[in-house]
C-alpha positions as CSV (number, residue, x, y, z in Angstrom):
1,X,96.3,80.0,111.6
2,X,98.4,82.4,113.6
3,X,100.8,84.6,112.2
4,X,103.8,82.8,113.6
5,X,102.8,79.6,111.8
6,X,103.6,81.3,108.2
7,X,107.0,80.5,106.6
8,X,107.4,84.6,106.3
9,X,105.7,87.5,107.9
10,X,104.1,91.0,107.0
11,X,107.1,93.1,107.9
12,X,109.3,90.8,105.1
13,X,106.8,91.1,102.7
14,X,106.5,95.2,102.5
15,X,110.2,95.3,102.9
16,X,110.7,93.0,99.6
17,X,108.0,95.2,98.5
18,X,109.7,98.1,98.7
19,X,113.2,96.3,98.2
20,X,112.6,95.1,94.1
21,X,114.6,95.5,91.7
22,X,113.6,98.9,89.4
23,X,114.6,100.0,85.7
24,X,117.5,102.8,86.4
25,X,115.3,104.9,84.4
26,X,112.2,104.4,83.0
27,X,110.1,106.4,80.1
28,X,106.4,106.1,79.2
29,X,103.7,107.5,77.7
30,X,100.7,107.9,80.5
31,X,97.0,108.0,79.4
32,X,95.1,109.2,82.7
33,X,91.3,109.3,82.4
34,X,89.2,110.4,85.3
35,X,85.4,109.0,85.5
36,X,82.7,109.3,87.2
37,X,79.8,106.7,87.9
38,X,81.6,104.6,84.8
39,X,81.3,107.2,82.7
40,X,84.5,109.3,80.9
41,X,84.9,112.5,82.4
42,X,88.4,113.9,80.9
43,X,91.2,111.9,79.1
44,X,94.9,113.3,79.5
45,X,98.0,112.8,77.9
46,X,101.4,112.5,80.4
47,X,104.8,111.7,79.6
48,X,106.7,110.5,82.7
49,X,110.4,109.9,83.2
50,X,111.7,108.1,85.8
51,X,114.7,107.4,87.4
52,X,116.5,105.1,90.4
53,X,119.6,105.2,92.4
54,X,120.2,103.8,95.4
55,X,117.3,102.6,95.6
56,X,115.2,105.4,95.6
57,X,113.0,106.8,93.3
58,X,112.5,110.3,91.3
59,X,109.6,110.7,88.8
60,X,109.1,113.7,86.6
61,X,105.5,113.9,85.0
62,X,104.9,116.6,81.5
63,X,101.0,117.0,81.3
64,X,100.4,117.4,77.5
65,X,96.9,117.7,76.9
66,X,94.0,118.9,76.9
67,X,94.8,122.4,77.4
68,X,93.2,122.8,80.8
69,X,97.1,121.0,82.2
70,X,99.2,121.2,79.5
71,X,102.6,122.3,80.9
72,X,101.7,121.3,84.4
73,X,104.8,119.5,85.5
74,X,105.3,117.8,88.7
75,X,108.8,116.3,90.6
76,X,108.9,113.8,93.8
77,X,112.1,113.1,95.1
78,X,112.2,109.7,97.2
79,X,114.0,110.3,100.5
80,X,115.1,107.7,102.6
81,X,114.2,108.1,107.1
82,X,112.0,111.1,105.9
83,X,109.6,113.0,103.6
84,X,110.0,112.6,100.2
85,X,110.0,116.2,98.4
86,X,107.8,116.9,96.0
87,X,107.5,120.0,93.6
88,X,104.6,121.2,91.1
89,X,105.0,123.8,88.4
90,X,101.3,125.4,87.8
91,X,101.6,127.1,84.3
92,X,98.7,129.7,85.0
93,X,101.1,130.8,88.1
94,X,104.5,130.5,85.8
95,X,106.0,129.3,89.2
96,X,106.8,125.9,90.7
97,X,106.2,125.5,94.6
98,X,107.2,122.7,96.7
99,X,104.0,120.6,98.2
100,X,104.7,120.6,101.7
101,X,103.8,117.7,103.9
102,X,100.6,118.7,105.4
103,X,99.6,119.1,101.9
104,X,100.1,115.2,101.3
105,X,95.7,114.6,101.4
106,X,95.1,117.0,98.8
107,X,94.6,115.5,95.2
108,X,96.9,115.1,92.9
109,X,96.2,117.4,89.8
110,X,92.4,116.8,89.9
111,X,92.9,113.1,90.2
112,X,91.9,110.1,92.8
113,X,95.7,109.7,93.8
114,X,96.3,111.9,96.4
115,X,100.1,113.5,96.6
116,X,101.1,110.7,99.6
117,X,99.8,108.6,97.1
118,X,102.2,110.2,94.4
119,X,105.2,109.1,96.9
120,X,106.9,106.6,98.5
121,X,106.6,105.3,102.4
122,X,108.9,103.7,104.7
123,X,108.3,100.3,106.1
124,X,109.0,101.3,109.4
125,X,106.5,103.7,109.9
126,X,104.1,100.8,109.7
127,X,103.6,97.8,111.5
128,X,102.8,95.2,109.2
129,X,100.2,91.9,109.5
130,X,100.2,88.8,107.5
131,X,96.3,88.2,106.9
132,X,96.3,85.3,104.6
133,X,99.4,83.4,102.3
134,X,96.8,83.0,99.5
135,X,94.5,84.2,97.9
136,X,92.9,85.3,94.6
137,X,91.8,89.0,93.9
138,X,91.3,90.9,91.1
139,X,93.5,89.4,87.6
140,X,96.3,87.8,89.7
141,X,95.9,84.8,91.9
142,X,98.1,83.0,95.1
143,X,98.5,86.8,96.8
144,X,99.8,87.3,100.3
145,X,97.6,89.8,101.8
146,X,98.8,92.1,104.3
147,X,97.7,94.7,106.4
148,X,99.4,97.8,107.5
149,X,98.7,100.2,110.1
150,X,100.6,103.7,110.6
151,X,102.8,103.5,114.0
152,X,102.0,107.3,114.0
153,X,98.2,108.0,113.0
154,X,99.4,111.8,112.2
155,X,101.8,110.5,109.7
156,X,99.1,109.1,107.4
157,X,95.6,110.2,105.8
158,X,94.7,106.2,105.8
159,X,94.0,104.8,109.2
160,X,94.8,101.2,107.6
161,X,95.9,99.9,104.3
162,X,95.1,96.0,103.1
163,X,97.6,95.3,99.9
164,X,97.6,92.0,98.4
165,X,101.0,91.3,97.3
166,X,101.9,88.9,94.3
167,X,104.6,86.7,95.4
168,X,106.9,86.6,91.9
169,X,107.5,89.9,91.9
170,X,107.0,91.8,94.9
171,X,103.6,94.0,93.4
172,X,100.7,95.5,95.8
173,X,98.4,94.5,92.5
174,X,94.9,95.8,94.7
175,X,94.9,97.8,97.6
176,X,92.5,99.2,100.4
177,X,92.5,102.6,101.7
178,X,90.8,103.1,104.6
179,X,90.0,106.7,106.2
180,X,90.3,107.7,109.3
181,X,87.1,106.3,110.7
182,X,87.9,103.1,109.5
183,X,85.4,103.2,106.2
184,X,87.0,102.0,103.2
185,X,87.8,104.9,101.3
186,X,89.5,104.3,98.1
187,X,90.9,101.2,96.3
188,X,94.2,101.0,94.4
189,X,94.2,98.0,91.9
190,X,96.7,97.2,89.2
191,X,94.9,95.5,86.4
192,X,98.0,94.3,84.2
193,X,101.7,94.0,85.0
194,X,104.5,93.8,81.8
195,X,107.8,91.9,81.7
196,X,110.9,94.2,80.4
197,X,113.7,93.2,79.4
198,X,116.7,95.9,80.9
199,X,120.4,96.0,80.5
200,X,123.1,93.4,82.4
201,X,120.6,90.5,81.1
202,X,117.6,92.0,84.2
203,X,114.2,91.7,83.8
204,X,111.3,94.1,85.3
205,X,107.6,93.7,86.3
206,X,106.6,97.3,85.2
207,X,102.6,97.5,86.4
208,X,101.0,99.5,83.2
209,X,97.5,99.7,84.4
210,X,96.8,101.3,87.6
211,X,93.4,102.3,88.5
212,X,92.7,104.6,91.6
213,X,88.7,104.4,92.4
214,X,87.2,106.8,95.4
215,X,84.7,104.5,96.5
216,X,83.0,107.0,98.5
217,X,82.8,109.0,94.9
218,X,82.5,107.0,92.9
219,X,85.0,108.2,91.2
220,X,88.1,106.8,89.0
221,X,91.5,107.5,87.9
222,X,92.8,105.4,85.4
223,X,96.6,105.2,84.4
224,X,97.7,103.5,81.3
225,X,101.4,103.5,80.4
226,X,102.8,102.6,76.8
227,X,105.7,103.4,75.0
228,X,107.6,102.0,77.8
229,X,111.1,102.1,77.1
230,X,113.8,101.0,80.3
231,X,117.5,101.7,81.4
232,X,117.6,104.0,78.8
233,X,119.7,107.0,80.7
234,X,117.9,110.3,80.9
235,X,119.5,113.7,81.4
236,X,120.4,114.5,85.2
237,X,118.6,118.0,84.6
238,X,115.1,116.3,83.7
239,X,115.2,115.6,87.6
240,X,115.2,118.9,88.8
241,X,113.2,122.3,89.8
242,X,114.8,124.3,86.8
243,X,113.3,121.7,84.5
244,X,110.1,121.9,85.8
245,X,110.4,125.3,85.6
246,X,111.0,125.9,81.8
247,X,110.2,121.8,80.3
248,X,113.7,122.0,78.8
């Protein structure tokens, strides 16, 4: 079947992607345990705070434990027709720096997720496929799958991305990465996504398991948010440098 022939094509479907409706703030708990080969390599405590206006997106991560990150704090800053801007304070150095964009491979704190990966992307700088209207993968079933290639290869470390979307609520649930030589590289997969119920009678699809697997690595990063409270405001200052400066 050609693409034409579906009722909505791959363009629509990242832009409702990127288009759902968000908590105006969110607060979790985050459990992030790397692996390797299956096996646990370090468990880590996070709390994250969240927050959306206009449609765009800042998140604030506190590294708690173990001691190796504790007071590691991070800030990305959604921007929209450029670069978001992200910031990391490194407790050893008692200074936050801003990652700049050629930074954007590099790994995220030790992790699978790499900063890009951290951050948002327009749906512009893409041009977006429709593969299939249906299919099954991983726990959720009747997925668009759609693939996206980067109008600009500079402006992204994946040559290609393959997300199958869920059609209720608007969720890349598993996602290819490819590199740059067209090997698949890593694979982003939501295992579990949680209804909440927010303020003005709205309800969210919050994803609360996210696993990040380097297939060449065989390596994991698993995220696990609980404690999940929504639309509860948080403090204007939690979403700046100063706060990741001093955690207060």
């Amino acid at each position: 079947m050609s693409a034409s022939a579906f009722a909505i094509d791959g363009t629509e479907i990242m832009q409702k992607v990127y288009d759902r409706e968000k908590p105006d703030f969110t607060k979790a708990a985050v459990q992030l345990t790397l692996t390797k080969n299956g096996k646990v390599e370090e468990t880590r405590n996070v709390g994250e705070y969240g927050r959306c206006k206009n449609n765009l997106t800042d998140i604030v991560m506190v590294f708690l434990s173990p001691a190796t990150v504790k007071d590691t704090r991070f800030l990305v800053k959604e921007n929209e027709g450029k670069d978001d801007d992200k910031w990391i304070y490194l407790p050893s150095l008692k200074t936050t720096r801003r990652i700049a964009a050629s930074e954007g491979e590099k790994p995220f704190v030790g992790t699978d997720f790499s900063y890009d990966d951290m951050s948002s992307r327009e749906v512009d700088e893409d041009t977006h496929k429709l593969l299939k209207e249906s299919e099954d993968k991983g726990n959720f079933k009747d997925l668009y799958v759609v693939e996206s290639i980067p109008k600009d290869p500079k402006s992204s470390q994946y040559s290609k991305r393959i997300s199958w979307v869920t059609k209720d609520s608007w969720i890349p649930t598993y996602i290819e990465l490819y590199d740059k030589k067209g090997n698949l590289l890593k694979i982003n997969e939501i295992k579990s996504i949680t209804k909440m119920p927010g303020t003005n009678g709205r309800t969210y699809n919050i994803p609360t398991e996210n696993v990040m697997t380097n297939v060449q690595k065989k390596h994991a990063s698993i995220m696990k948010l609980g404690n999940i409270v929504v639309d509860k405001p948080i403090a204007e200052r939690t979403f700046t440098t100063d706060f990741l400066n001093t955690g207060k």
